[in-house]
C-alpha positions as CSV (number, residue, x, y, z in Angstrom):
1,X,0.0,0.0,0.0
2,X,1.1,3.2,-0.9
3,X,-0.2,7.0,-0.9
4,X,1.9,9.4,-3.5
5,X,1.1,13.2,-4.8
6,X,-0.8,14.4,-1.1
7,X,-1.5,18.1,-1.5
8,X,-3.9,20.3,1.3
9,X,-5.7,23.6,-0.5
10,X,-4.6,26.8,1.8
11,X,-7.0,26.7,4.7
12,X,-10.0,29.8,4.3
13,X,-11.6,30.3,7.1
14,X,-10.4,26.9,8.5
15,X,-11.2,24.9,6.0
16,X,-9.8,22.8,3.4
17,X,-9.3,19.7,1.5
18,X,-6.7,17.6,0.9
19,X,-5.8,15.4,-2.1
20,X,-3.7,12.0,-2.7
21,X,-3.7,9.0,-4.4
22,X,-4.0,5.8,-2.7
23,X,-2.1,2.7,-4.4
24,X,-3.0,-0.6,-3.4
25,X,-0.5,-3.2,-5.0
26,X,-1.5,-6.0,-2.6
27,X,-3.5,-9.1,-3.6
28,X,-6.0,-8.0,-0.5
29,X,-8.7,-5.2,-0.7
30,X,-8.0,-2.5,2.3
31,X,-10.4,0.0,3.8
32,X,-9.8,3.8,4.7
33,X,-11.7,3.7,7.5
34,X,-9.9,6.7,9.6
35,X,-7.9,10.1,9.3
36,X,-5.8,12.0,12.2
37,X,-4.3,15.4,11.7
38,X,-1.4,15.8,14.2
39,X,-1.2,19.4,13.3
40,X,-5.0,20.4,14.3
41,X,-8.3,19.9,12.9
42,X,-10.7,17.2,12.0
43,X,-11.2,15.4,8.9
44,X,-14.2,13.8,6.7
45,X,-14.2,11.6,3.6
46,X,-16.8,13.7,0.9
47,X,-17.9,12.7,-2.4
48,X,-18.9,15.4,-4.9
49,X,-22.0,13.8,-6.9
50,X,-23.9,15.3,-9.3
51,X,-28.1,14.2,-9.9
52,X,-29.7,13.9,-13.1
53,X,-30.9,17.3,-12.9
54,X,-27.1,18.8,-12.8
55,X,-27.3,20.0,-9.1
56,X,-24.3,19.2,-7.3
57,X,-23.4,18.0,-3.7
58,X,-21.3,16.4,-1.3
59,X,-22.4,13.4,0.0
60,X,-20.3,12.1,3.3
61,X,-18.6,8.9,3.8
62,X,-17.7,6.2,6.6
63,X,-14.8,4.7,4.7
64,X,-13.4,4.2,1.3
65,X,-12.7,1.0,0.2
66,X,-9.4,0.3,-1.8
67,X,-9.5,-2.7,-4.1
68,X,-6.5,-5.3,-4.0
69,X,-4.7,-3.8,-7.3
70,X,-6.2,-0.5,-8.0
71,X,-5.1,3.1,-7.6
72,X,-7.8,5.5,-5.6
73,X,-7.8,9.1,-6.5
74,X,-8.7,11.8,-4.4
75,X,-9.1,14.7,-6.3
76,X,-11.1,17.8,-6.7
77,X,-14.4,17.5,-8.0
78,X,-14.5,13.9,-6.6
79,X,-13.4,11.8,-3.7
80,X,-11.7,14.6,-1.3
81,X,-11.1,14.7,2.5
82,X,-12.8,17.6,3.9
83,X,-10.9,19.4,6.8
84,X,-12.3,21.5,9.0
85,X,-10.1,23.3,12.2
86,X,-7.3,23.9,9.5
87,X,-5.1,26.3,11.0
88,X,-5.7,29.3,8.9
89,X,-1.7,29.9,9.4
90,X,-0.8,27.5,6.9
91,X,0.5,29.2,3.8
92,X,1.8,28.0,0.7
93,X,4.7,25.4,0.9
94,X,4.2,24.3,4.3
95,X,3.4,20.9,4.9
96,X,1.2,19.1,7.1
97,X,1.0,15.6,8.4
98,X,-2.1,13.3,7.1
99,X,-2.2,10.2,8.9
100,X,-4.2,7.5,6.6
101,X,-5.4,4.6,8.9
102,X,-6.4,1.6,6.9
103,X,-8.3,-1.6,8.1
104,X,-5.4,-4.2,6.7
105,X,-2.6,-1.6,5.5
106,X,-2.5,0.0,9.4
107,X,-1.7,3.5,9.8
108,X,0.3,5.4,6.7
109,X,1.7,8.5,7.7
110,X,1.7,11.1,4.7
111,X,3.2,14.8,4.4
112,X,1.3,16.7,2.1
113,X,2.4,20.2,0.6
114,X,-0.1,23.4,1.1
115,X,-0.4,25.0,-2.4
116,X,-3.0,27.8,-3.1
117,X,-5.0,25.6,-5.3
């Protein structure tokens, strides 16, 4: 298991997202079931969806399940972690600590880059 290209969007107000992809090159499927921010704040898996009629949402989530061989993308206008408590100090080209805790995989510890977005 393996978590590559983790950025965090400049906090506004204290909140952001943060984006990664998750690689799962293991013959067993994994879960995300969990997210600690050393640094401060509280974090939420979201889903943007769109309905039939074109209104868009976010729709939250327990978990995220990682298949035994795939790649999971968290991106914008998809599968992002909301944060909320985001120190509103964080600037461009800090980093920040993400830890990814995964139901097979155990905890992965990540350091993402702050970039304005």
């Amino acid at each position: 298991m393996g978590v590559r290209d983790a950025w965090v969007r400049v906090p506004l107000g204290g909140l952001t997202a943060a984006y990664f992809v998750i690689e799962n090159g293991t013959g067993q499927d994994d879960v995300l079931d969990g997210v600690t921010l050393p640094g401060g704040g509280a974090a939420m898996f979201h889903e943007t969806t769109t309905d039939t009629s074109g209104m868009t949402g976010m729709v939250m989530l327990d978990a995220v399940p990682v298949p035994a061989g795939t790649s999971v993308t968290f991106e914008a206008g998809g599968l992002h972690l909301m944060v909320e408590g985001a120190p509103d100090s964080l600037a461009a080209g800090d980093r920040v600590e993400i830890d990814l805790h995964f139901e097979h995989a155990g905890t992965i510890v990540v350091t993402a880059e702050v970039r304005q977005g």
